[in-house]
C-alpha positions as CSV (number, residue, x, y, z in Angstrom):
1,X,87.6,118.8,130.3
2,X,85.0,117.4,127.9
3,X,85.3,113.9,129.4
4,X,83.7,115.4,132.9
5,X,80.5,116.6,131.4
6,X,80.3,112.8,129.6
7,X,81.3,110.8,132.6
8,X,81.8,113.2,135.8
9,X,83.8,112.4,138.7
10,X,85.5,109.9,139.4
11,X,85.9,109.5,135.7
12,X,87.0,105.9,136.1
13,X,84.6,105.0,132.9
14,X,86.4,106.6,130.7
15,X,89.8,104.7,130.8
16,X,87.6,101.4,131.1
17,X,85.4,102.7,128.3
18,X,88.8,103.8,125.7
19,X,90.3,100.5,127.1
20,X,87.3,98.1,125.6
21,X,88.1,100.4,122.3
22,X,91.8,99.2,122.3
23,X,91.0,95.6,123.3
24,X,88.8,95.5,120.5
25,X,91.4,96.5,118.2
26,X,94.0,93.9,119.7
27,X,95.8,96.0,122.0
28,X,96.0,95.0,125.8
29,X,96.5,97.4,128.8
30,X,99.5,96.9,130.4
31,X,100.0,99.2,132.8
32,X,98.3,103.1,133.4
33,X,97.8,104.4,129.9
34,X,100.1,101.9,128.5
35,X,99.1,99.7,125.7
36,X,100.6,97.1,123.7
37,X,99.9,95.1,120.6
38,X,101.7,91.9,120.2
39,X,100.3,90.9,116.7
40,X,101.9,90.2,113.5
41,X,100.5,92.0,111.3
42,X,102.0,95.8,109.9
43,X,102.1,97.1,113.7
44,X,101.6,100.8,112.1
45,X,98.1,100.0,110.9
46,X,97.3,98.5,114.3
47,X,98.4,102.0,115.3
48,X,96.6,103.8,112.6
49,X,93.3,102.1,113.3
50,X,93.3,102.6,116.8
51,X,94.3,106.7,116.1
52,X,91.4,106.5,113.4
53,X,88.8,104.6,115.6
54,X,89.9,107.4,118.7
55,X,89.7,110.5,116.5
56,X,85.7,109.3,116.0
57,X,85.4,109.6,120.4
58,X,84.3,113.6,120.3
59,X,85.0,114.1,124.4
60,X,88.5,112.0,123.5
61,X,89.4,113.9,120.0
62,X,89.0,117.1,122.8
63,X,90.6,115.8,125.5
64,X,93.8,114.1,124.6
65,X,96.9,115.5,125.5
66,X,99.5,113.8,124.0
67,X,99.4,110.1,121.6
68,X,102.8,108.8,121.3
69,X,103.5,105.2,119.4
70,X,106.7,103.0,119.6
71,X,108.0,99.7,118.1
72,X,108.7,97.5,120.6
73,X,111.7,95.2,118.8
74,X,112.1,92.5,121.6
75,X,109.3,92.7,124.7
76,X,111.3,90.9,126.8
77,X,108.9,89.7,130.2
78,X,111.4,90.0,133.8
79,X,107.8,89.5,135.8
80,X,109.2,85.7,136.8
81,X,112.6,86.7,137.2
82,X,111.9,90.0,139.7
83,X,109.1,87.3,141.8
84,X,111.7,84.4,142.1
């Protein structure tokens, strides 16, 4: 994978590299390769700026597998609920 020859093994960087690229962009990592936007603004063109500022990332643009998005109507939060 082209990510090895940039960041070798483990390859740890590379999530914590592509995750300061989301955060930038407003999105927060919420779990694995999960990430979430909670703004207000047209959630597509979150999406397309994020797929726009990735598809500049050479090893990434050569890497990815699969880039799926999803409109998350009502992100409802059980965290205090399960921990009670």
């Amino acid at each position: 994978m082209r990510f090895l020859k940039k960041y070798g093994e483990p390859y740890n960087k590379a999530y914590d590299d592509l995750r300061q690229e989301l955060e930038l962009l407003g999105f927060e990592n919420t779990q694995g390769s999960v990430y979430v936007n909670h703004s207000k603004e047209n959630t597509l063109t979150q999406v397309y700026k994020v797929i726009n500022k990735l598809s500049q990332i050479e090893w990434f643009k050569k890497s990815v597998r699969d880039i799926r998005a999803f409109k998350v109507e009502d992100f409802s939060d059980f965290t205090e609920i399960m921990k009670s």
